[in-house]
C-alpha positions in Angstrom: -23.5 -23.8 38.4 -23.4 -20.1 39.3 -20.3 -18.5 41.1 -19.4 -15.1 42.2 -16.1 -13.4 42.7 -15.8 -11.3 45.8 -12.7 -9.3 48.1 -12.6 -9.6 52.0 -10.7 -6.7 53.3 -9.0 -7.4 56.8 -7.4 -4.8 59.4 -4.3 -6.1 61.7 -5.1 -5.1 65.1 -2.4 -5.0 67.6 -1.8 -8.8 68.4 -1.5 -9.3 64.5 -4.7 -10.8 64.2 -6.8 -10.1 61.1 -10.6 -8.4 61.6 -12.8 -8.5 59.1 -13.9 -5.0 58.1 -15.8 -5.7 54.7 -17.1 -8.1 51.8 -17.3 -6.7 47.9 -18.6 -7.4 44.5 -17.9 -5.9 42.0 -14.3 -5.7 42.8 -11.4 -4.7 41.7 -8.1 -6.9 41.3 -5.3 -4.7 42.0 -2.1 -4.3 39.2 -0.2 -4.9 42.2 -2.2 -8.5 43.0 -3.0 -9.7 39.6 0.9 -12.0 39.4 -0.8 -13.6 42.9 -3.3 -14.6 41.9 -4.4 -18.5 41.5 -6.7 -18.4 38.5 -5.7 -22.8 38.6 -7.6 -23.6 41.7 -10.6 -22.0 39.5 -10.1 -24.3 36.6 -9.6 -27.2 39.0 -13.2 -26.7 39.9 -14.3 -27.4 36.4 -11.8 -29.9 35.5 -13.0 -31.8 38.3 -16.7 -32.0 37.1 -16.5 -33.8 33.2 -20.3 -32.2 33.3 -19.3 -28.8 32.5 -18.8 -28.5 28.6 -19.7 -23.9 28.7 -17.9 -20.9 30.9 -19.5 -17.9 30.6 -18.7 -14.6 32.1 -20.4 -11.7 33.3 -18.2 -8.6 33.8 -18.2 -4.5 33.5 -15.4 -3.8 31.3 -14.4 -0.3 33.2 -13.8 -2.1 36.4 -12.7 -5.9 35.2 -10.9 -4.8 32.1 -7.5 -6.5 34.0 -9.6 -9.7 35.1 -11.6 -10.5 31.5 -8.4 -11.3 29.7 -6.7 -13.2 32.2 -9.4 -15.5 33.1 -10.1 -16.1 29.4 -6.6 -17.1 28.8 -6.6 -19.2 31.9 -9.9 -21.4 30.8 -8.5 -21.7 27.1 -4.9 -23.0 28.4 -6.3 -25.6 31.3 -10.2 -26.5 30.8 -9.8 -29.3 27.5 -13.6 -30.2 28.5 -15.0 -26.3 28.0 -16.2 -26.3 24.3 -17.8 -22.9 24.4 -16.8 -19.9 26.1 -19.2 -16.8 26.0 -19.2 -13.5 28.1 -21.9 -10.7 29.0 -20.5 -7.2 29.2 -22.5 -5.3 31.6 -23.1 -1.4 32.1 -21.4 0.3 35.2 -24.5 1.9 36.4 -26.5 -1.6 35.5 -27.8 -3.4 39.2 -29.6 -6.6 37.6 -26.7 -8.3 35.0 -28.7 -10.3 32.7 -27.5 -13.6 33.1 -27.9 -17.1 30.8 -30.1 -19.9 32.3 -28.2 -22.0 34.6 -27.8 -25.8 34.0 -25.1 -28.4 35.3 -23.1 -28.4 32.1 -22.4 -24.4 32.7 -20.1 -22.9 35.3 -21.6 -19.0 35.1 -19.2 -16.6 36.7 -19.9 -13.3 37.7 -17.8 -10.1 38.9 -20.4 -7.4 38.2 -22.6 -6.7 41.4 -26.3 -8.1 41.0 -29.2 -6.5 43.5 -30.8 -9.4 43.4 -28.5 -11.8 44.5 -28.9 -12.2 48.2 -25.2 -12.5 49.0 -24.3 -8.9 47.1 -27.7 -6.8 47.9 -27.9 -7.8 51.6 -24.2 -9.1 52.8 -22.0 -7.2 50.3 -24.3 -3.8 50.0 -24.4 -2.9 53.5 -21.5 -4.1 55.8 -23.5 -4.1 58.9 -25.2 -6.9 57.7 -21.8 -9.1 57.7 -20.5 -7.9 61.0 -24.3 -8.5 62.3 -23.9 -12.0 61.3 -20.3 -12.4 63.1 -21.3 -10.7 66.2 -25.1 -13.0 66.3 -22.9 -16.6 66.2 -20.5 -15.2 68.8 -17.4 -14.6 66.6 -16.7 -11.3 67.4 -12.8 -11.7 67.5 -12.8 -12.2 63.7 -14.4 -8.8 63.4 -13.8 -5.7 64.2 -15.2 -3.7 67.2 -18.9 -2.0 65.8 -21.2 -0.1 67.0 -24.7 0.9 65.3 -28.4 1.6 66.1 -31.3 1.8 64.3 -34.8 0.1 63.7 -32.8 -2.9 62.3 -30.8 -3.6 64.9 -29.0 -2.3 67.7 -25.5 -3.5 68.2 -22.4 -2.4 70.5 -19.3 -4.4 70.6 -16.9 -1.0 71.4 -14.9 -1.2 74.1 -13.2 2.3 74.0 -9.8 0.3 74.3 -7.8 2.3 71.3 -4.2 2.5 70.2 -1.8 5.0 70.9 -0.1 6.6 68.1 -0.7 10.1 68.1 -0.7 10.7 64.7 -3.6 8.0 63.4 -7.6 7.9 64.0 -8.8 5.9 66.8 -12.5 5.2 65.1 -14.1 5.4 61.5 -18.0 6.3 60.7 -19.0 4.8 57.6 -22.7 4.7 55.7 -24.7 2.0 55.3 -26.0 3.6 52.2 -23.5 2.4 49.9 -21.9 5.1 47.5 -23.8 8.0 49.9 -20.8 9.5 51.7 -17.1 8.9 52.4 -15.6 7.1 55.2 -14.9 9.7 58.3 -12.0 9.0 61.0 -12.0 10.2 64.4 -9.4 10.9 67.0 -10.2 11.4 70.7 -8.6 14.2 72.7 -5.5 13.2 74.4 -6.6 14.1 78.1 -9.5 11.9 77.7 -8.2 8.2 78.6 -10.7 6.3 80.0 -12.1 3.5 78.2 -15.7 3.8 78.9 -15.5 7.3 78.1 -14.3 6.9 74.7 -16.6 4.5 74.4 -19.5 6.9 75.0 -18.0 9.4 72.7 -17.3 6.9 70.1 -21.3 5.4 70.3 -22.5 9.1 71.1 -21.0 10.5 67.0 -23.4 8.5 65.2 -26.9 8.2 63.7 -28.9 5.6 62.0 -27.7 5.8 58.7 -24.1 4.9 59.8 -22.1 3.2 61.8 -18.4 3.6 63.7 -15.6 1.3 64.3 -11.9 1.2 66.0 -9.7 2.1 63.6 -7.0 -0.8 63.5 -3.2 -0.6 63.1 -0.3 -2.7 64.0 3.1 -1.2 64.4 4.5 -4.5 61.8 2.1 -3.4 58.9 3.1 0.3 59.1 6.3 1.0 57.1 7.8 4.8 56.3 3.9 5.9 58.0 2.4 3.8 55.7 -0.4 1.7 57.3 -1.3 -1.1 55.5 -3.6 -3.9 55.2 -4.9 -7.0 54.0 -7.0 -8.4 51.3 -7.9 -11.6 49.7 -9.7 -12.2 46.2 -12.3 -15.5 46.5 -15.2 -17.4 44.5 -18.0 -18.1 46.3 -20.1 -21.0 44.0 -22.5 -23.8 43.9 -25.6 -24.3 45.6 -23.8 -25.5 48.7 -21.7 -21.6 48.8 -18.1 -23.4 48.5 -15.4 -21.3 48.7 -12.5 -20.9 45.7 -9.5 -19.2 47.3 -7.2 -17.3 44.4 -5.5 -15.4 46.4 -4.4 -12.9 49.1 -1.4 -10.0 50.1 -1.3 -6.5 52.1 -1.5 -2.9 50.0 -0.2 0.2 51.7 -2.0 3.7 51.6 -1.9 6.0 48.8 -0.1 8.8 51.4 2.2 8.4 54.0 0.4 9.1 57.0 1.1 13.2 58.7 3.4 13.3 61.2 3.1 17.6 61.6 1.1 17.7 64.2 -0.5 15.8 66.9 -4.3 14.8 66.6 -4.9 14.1 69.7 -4.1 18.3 70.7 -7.6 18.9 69.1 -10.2 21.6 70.6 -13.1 18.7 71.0 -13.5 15.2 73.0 -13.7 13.7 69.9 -12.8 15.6 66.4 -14.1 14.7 62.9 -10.0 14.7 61.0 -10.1 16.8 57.8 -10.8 14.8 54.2 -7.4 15.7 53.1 -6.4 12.9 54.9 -8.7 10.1 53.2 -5.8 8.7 51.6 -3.3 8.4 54.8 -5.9 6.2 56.7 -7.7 4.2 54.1 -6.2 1.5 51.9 -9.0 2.2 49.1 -8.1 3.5 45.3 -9.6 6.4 43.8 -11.4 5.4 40.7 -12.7 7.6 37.8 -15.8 5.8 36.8 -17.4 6.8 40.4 -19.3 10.0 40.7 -17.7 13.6 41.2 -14.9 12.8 39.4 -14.9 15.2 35.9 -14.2 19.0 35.8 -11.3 21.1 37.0 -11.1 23.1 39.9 -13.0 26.8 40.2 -9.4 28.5 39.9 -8.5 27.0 36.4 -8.9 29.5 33.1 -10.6 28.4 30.4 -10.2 30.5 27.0 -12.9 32.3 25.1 -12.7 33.4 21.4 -11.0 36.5 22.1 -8.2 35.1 23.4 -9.2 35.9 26.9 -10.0 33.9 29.6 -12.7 32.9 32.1 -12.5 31.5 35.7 -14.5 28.0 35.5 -16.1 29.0 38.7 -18.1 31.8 37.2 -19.0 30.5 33.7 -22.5 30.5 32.6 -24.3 28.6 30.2 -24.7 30.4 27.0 -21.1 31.7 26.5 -19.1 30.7 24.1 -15.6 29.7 24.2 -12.5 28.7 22.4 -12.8 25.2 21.0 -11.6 22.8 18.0 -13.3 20.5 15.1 -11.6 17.4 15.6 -12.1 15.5 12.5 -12.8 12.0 13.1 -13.3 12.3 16.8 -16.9 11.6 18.2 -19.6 13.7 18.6 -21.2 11.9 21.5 -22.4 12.0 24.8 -22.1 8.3 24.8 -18.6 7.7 26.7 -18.1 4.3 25.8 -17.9 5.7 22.4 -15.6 8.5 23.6 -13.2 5.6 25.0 -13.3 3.5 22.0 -12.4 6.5 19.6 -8.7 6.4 18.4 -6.2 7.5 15.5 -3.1 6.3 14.7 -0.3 9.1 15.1 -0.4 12.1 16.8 -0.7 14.6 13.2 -3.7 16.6 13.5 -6.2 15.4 10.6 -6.8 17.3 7.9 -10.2 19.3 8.0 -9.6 20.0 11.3 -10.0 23.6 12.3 -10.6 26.5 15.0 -13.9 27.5 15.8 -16.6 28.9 18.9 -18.6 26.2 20.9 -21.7 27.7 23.6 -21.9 26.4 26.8 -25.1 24.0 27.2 -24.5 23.2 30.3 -22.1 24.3 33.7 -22.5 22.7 36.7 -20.1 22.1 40.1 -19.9 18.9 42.6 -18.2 18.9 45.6 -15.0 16.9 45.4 -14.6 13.4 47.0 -11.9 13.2 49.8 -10.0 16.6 48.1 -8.6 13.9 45.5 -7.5 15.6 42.5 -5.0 15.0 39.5 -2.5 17.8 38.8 -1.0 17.7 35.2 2.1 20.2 34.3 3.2 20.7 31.0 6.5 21.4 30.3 8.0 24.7 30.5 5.1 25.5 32.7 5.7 26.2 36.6 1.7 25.8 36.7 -0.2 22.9 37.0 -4.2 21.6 35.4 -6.1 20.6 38.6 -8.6 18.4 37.3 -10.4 15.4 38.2 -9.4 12.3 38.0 -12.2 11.0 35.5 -11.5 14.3 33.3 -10.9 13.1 29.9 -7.5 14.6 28.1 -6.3 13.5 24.5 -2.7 12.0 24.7 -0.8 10.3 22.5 0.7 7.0 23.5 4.2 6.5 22.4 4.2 2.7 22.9 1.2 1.7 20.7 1.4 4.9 18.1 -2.5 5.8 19.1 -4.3 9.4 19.7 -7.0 9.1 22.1 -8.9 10.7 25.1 -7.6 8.8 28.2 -9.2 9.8 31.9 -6.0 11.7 34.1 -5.8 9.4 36.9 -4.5 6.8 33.9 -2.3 8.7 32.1 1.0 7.8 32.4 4.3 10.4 32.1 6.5 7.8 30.4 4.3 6.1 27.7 2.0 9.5 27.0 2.3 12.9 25.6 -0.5 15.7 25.2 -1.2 16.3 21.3 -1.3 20.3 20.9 -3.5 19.9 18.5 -2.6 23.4 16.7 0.7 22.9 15.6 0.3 18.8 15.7 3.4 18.5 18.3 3.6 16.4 21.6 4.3 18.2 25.2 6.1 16.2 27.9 3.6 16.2 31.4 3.9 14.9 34.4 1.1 13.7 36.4 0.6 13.3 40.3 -2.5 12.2 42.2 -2.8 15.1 45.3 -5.1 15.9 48.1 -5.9 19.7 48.2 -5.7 20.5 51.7 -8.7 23.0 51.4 -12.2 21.5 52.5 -15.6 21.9 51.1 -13.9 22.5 47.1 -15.8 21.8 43.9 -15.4 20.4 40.8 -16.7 22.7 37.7 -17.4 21.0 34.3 -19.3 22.6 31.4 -21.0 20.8 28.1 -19.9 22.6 25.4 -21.1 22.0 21.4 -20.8 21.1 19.0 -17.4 20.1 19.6 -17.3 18.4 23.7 -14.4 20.1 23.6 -12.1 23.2 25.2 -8.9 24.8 26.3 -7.6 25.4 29.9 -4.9 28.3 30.7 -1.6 26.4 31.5 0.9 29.0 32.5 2.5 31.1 29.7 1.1 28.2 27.6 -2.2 28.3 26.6 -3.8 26.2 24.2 -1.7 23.0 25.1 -4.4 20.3 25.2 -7.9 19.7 24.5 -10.3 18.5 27.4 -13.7 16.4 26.6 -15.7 17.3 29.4 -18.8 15.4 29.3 -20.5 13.4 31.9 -21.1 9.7 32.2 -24.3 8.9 30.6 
């Protein structure tokens, strides 16, 4: 028996009624819905069929690395009839999971996305698809309002009815080419109130590779400008597609939404709101194993031999900068390895020393949504724009352990940065910001033999050491 786990995400509209806006694999279980959830109505399944004797699962350990353990623990403590329990770790980038043979003595669960399982590749992949299927068996009050036209289909369920809050969107464009280009919100100008006329201009903004939607809210799941909504965490299994429910609870925003000025006072009929604002008006997380997501901004310093410094904007490959043997660490390119490295203590290892690295390799990407982490040393006023999947060595004062941890998870009160020249720890803090500037890059070079550099921090240079390197 095969089973997948999957996340339904929901928008409140204004009578409090939830509308379906998406289905995922390869999902993430929030920190903040992992005590929710019912891992029991799971092992019910297989307590109730004295067939299944195996449980194996199929995961990718950078996304279900919260999951893995819990539903392990979960089959060991309430399923008496599993005798063997196996898993398949899976690459991030990797579309077709191997999987073992299926039999009726197996339940075979799977969280990492497969292409070519119908339910992820047609239903999951491209949203359209799901809201197609809604809107063809007349259900179109579970969903929400959708327009799009291409060759595949041509579908219009907008009725230019919107809310009123002037400081929200009143529609979204998103792709249907999954992982192409971020989600874009749109706000109608305020002297044009008609609802077949926003209707027009809401149908009239898009193409065939995307398609738009009302954007949702309801005044009971805003709190402090927060908009907030709903999502539930399900296994779909068995050759008759029953449904498992483990559970389900509302997440707010990242930002508070703006309040400064008023969208709707906007030179257009309908105006494209900047990417700074991603975060106000979607309830999705950054995540560091996505794309665009290593380097520093153009404006950050990075130190050369010398002692002198170099704007990361302008640096070429085949200079040669600062950099530090590590001994111990790993020479790799391989980032799992990079993430597995680790030393007890903080004390710089002996045989450890100063030295020049070239530059193989600088290249820019435009930044995702103007999402970056800012990390301030102390007794600094400056702060290390970098992104959120830039790898920084810290030491962890909870488990004792050196090792290279992406920003977006390092956390002020459990980790330090090692300056690695005098074997001390500096005291950061860390804070996830949108730059308000559009159209900004992210610079990262390559450097060898070391992977590794220094970035200017204020009157402090030299404080931490940054592995650079791509995903694989």
């Amino acid at each position: 028996m095969k089973g997948v786990l999957f996340s339904a995400d929901f928008a409140i509209d204004e009578n409090d009624d939830p509308r379906l806006l998406e289905l995922n694999t390869d999902t993430v279980i929030y920190s903040s819905f992992t005590s929710s959830i019912n891992w029991s109505n799971l092992t019910d399944v297989i307590n109730n069929d004295s067939n299944i004797k195996e449980f194996h699962l199929i995961y990718k350990k950078k996304i279900h690395d919260r999951e893995a353990p819990l539903i392990s623990e979960s089959i060991a403590s309430n399923c008496t009839n599993i005798e063997t329990y196996s898993t398949t770790e899976i690459d991030i980038d990797d579309p077709y999971p191997a999987s073992p043979g299926d039999s009726g003595s197996k339940f075979i669960l799977r969280l990492a996305y497969d292409e070519s399982a119908v339910f992820d590749s047609v239903y999951c992949k491209n949203n359209v698809n799901t809201l197609k299927l809604f809107y063809d068996n007349d259900a179109t009050s579970s969903i929400t309002e959708f327009f799009h036209s291409s060759s595949f289909a041509e579908i219009n369920n907008i009725s230019g009815v919107v809310g009123s809050d002037n400081f929200l969107p009143q529609f979204v464009i998103k792709s249907t080419e999954p992982r192409k280009e971020s989600h874009k919100f749109l706000s109608v100008s305020g002297s044009i109130t008609d609802a077949s006329a926003i209707a027009d201009l809401a149908t009239g903004s898009t193409n065939t590779s995307n398609y738009i939607e009302r954007f949702y809210y309801s005044p009971d799941q805003i709190t402090n400008n927060k908009t907030r909504s709903l999502r539930s965490y399900n296994i779909i299994y068995g050759d008759d597609l029953d449904i498992i429910k483990l559970g389900s609870g509302s997440f707010d925003a990242i930002f508070n939404y703006q309040t400064s000025s008023n969208f709707r006072e906007l030179p257009d009929s309908i105006n494209t709101l900047p990417y700074k604002h991603y975060y106000e008006f979607t309830n999705k997380f950054p995540h560091s194993y996505t794309v665009n997501s290593h380097g520093f901004l153009g404006e950050e310093l990075i130190e050369k031999p010398d002692g002198t410094y170099i704007s990361g904007s302008v640096i070429d490959s085949g200079s040669d900068v600062k950099s530090f043997f590590y001994s111990g660490s790993p020479d790799s390119d391989d980032m799992d390895l990079v993430d597995a490295w680790s030393q007890e203590g903080f004390a710089t290892p002996s045989g450890s020393f100063l030295r020049s690295a070239s530059v193989v390799q600088a290249t820019s990407a435009s930044l995702e949504n103007n999402g970056i982490n800012q990390i301030e040393v102390s007794g600094s006023p400056d702060f290390i724009n970098v992104g959120i999947g830039t790898r920084l060595m810290v030491y962890s004062t909870g488990s004792n352990i050196t090792k290279y941890v992406v920003a977006q998870d390092i956390d002020p009160d459990d980790h330090f940065i090692v300056n690695i020249l005098s074997s001390s720890l500096v005291p950061i803090t860390n804070n996830y910001f949108a730059m308000p500037n559009n159209d900004l890059d992210l610079y990262a070079i390559n450097v060898e033999p070391d992977d590794s550099y220094f970035l200017k921090v204020g009157n402090l240079p030299m404080n931490f050491q940054v592995n650079v390197h791509n995903f694989k």
